[in-house]
C-alpha positions in Angstrom: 173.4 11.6 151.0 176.4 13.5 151.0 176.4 16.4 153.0 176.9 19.1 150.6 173.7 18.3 148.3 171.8 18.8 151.5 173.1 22.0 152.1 172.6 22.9 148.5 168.7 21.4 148.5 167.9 23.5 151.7 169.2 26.6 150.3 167.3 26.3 147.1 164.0 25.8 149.7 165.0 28.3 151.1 165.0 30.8 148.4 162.0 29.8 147.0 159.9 30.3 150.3 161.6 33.7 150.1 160.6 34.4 146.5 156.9 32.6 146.8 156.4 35.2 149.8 157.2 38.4 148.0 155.7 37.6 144.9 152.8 35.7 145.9 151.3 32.4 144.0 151.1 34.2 140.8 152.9 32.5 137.3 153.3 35.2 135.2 150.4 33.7 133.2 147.4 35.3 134.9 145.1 37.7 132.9 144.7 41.3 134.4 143.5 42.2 137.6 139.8 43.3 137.3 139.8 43.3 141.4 137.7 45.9 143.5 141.6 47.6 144.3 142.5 48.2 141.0 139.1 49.8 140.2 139.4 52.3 143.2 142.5 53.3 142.0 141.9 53.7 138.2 138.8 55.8 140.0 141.6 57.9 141.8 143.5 58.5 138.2 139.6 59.4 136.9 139.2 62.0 140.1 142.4 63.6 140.4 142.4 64.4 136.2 139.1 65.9 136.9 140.8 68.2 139.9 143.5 69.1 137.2 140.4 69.9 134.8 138.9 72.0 137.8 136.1 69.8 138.1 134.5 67.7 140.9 134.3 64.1 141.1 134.7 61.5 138.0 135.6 62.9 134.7 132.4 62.5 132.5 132.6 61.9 128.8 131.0 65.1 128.1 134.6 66.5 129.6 136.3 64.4 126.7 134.4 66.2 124.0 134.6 70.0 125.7 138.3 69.3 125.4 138.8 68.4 122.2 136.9 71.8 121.3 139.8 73.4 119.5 138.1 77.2 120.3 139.8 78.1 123.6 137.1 80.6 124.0 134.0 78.3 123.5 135.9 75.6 125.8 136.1 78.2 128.5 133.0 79.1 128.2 131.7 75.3 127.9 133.5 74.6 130.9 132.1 77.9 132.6 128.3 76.4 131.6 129.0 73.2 133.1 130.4 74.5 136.4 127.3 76.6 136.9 125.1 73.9 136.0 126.6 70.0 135.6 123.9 68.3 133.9 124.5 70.5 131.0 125.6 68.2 127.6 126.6 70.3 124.5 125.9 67.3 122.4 122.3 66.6 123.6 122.5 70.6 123.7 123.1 70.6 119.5 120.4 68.2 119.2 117.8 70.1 120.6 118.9 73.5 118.9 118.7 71.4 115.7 114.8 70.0 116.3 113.7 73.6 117.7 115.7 75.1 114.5 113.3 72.9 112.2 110.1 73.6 114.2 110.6 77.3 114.9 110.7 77.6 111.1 107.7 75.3 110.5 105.5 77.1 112.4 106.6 80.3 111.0 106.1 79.7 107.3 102.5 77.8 108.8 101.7 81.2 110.9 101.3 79.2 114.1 101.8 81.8 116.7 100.9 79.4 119.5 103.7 76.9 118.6 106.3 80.0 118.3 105.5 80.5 122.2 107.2 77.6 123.3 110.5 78.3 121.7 111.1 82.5 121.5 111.6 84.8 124.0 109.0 88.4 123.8 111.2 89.9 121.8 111.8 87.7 119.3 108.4 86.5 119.2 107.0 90.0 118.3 109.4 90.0 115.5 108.4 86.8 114.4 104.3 87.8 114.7 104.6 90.8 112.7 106.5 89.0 109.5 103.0 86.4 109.6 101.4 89.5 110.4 102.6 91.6 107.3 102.5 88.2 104.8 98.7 87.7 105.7 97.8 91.6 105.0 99.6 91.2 101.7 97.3 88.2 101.0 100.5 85.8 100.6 101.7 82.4 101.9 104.8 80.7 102.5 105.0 77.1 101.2 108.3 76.5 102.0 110.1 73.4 103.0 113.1 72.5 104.8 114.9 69.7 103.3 118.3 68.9 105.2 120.2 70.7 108.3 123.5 70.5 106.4 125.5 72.2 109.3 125.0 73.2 112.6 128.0 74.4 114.8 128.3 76.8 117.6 129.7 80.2 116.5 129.8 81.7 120.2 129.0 80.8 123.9 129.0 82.7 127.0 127.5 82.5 131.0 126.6 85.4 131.7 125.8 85.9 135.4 123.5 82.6 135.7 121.9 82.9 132.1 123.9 80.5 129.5 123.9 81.9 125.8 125.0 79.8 122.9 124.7 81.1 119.6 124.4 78.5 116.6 125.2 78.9 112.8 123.3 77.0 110.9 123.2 76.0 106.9 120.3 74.4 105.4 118.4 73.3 102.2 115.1 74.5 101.7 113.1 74.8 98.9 111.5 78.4 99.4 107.9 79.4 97.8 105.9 82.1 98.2 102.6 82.0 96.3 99.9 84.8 96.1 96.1 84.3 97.3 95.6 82.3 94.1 98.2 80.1 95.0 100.4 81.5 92.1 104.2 81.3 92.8 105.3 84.7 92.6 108.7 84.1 94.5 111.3 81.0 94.4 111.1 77.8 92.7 108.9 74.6 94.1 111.8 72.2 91.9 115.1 73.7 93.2 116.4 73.8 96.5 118.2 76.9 98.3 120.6 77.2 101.0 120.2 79.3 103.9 122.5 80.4 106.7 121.0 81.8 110.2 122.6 82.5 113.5 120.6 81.8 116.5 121.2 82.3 120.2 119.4 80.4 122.4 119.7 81.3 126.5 118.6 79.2 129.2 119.1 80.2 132.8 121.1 77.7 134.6 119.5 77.8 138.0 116.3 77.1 136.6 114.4 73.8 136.8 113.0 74.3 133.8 115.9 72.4 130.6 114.3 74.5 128.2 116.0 77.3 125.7 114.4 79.6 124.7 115.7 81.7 121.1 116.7 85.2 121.9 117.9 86.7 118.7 118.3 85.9 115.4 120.1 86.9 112.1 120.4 85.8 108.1 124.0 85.0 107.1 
C-alpha cells in the first residue's frame, strides 16, 4: 500500500478519535435528555425565577396565576398574603367565597342563626340577626332563591399586620319573594329572576391554624 494512503487513513483515525471524544457516541438522532442532570438544572431555572419573584423555593402554579393578575395592587397584595402564609391559593380561595356566598344567604332568607355562626364575624352576625329578627315581628318570610353566581371577582385585597382581607363583588340571579303570614306574595315575583350585586370581605388571620374566613362586612351594589 503506497505510503501516502497510510498517512492519509491514519489521519482520518485520528480525527475521528478526536471528534468521538468530545462529542461522545451520540448521532444526532437521539430524543431529548430526560436525565436526572437536566432535571436539576431546569429545577435551578424554576428556583432562581422564584428569587427574582421574591419567593423561596420552586415556583408554584399559584405564582403563574398571581402574575397574570393585571391589578398591580391586588398582585401585591396577593403576593404579600402568600409570603405571610404559603399555603394560601386565591383560586381554591374564590371557590370557597363562592360556596360560603350561597350558604350565608340560604340560611339568612331560612333564619338559621346557628348556620350564620360559622361564617360571620360578631358584628356582622348581629346585623344579620336583627334583619330575621325584624322580618319575624312583621310576621313575613323570605322565599327566595338563588339561581346562578354569574360573577365573582375580587374588588380589593390587603394584609394587614397578620389578618388577610379580600373583598369580593359578586352578581347573582335570584328569584326574590317575600310573602306575608298567609303566604301571600306581597314583594317580588316567584316567575322572574333578579340580579343582585354585593361586596363581601372575608378576613382570615394567617397565623392561624384554623383555613377558615370568616365575613366581616358587607354591602348592596
Amino acid at each position: 500500500m503506497p505510503f501516502d494512503i497510510i498517512l492519509v487513513a491514519m489521519l482520518a483515525a485520528f480525527i475521528f478519535l478526536r471528534l468521538r471524544s468530545e462529542l461522545g457516541n451520540k448521532t444526532g438522532n437521539e430524543p431529548p435528555s430526560s436525565s436526572a442532570d437536566d432535571q436539576g438544572s431546569f429545577e435551578k431555572l424554576r428556583r432562581a425565577a422564584g428569587d427574582l419573584q421574591g419567593l423561596k423555593g420552586p415556583v408554584a402554579p399559584e405564582a403563574e396565576v398571581i402574575d397574570l393578575e393585571e391589578n398591580a395592587t391586588l398582585r401585591r397584595a396577593y403576593m404579600d398574603i402568600r409570603r405571610a402564609d404559603p399555603s394560601f391559593d386565591l383560586g381554591q380561595f374564590m371557590e370557597g367565597a363562592k360556596s360560603a356566598y350561597g350558604m350565608i344567604l340560604e340560611a339568612f332568607w331560612a333564619g338559621d342563626k346557628k348556620t350564620l355562626k360559622d361564617f360571620l364575624d360578631e358584628e356582622v352576625q348581629a346585623k344579620f340577626e336583627a334583619a330575621i329578627d325584624a322580618l319575624k315581628a312583621d310576621e313575613l318570610t323570605v322565599d327566595n332563591q338563588l339561581l346562578d353566581i354569574t360573577k365573582a371577582e375580587v374588588a380589593a385585597a390587603e394584609l394587614k399586620g397578620n389578618v388577610a382581607e379580600l373583598t369580593v363583588h359578586f352578581t347573582a340571579e335570584v328569584v326574590a319573594v317575600t310573602r306575608n303570614k298567609d303566604g301571600k306574595i306581597i314583594e317580588g315575583d316567584a316567575s322572574d329572576a333578579v340580579e343582585m350585586n354585593d361586596s363581601w370581605t372575608f378576613a382570615r388571620d394567617v397565623k392561624s391554624r384554623d383555613p377558615a374566613w370568616t365575613l366581616v362586612a358587607t354591602s348592596a351594589g
